[in-house]
C-alpha positions in Angstrom: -30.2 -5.5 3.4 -27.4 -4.5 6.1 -27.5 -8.2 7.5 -26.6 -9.3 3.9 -24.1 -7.0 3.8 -22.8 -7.9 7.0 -22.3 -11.3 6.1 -19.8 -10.6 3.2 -17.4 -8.7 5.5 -14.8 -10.9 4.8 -14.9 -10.8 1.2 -14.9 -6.9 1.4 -11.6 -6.8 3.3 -10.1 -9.8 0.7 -10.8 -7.5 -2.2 -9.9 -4.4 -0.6 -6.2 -6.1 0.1 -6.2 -7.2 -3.2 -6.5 -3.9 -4.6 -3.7 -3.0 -2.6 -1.5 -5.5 -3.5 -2.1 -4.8 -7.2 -1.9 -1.1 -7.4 1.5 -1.8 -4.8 2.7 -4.2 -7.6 1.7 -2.2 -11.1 4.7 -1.7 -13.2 3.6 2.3 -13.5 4.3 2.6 -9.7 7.4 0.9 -9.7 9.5 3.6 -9.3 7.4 5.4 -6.8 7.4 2.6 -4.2 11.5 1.2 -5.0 12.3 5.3 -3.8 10.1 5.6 -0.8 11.8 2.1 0.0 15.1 3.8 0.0 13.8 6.7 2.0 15.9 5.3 5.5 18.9 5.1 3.5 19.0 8.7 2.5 21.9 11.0 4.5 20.3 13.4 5.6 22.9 16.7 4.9 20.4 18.8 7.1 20.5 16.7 10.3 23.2 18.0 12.8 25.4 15.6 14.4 
């Protein structure tokens, strides 16, 4: 059984990044993932300088 396994490695990592990608790219998460790309752009007003 684990040698079977074993042999679809490939296709459990492809699916894997393809459940990624999709939850990445679902329009519920949208907004979610466009402000954590912004999060390097933010001033921070707390940081001394």
């Amino acid at each position: 059984m684990i040698d079977i396994l074993r042999s679809f490695w490939g296709l459990w990592v492809m699916v894997f990044f393809t459940g990624i990608v999709l939850w990445a790219y679902w329009p519920k998460h949208k907004s979610k993932i466009e402000s954590y790309g912004q999060i390097p752009l933010k001033d921070d007003e707390n940081e001394e300088r």
